[in-house]
C-alpha positions as CSV (number, residue, x, y, z in Angstrom):
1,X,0.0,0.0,0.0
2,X,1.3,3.1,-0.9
3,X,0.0,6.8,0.9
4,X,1.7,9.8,-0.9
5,X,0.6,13.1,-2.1
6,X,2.9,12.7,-4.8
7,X,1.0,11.0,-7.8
8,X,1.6,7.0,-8.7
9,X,2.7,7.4,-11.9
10,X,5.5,9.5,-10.6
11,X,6.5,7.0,-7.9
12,X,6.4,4.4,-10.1
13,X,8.0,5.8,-13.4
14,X,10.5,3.2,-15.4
15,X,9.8,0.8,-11.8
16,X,10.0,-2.0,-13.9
17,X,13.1,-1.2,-16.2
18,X,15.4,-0.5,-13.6
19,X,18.2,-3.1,-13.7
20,X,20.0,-4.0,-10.2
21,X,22.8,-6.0,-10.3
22,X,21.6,-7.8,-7.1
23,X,21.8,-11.9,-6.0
24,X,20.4,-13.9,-3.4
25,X,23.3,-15.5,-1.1
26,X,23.6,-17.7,2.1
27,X,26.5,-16.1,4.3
28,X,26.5,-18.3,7.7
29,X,22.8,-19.9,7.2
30,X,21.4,-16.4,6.7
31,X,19.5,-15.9,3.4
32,X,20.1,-12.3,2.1
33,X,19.9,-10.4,-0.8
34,X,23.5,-8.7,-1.6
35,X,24.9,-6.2,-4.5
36,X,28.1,-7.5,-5.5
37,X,31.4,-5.0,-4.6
38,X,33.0,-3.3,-7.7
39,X,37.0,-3.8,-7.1
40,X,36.5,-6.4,-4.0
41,X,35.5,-9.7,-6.3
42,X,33.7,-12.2,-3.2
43,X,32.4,-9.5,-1.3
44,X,29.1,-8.1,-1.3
45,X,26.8,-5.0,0.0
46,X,23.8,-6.3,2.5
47,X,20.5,-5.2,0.2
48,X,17.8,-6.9,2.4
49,X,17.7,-10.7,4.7
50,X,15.0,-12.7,3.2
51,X,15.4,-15.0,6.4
52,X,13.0,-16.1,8.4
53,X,14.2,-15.3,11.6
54,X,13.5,-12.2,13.6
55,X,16.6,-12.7,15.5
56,X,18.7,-12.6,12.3
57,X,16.9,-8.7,11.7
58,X,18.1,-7.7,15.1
59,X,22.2,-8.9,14.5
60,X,24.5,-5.6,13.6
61,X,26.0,-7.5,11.6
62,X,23.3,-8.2,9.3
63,X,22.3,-4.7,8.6
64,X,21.9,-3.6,5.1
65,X,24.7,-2.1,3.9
66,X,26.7,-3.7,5.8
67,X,29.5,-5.6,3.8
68,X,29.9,-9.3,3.4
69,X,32.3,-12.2,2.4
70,X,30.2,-14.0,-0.3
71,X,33.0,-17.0,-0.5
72,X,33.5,-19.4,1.8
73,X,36.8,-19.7,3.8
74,X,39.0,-22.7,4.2
């Protein structure tokens, strides 16, 4: 639901042509969605969790924008 005085069509101008460069990824059992780092290849930019669990919104380390490893160590 959307409440603005600004009309729709304005909001939602070229909504659908907008091109993200964004993945889904697992980084320690959390799902998350994560923009990939220009220059830092295996690290990411926290978009949004698509977990499950609360708990997991409530970890700093979880925050979007936060940066990620994306690869896993040995």
């Amino acid at each position: 639901m959307l409440w603005s005085v600004v009309p729709e069509e304005f909001i939602l101008e070229n909504y659908d042509k907008q091109n993200y460069n964004w993945i889904e990824a697992e980084v320690n059992g959390v799902k998350m969605l994560v923009e990939p780092t220009e220059g830092q290849p295996g690290y990411g930019r926290i978009i949004r969790l698509l977990c499950p669990d609360p708990a997991q919104f409530l970890n700093p380390k979880h925050q979007p924008g936060q940066n990620v490893c994306l690869t896993k160590g040995p």
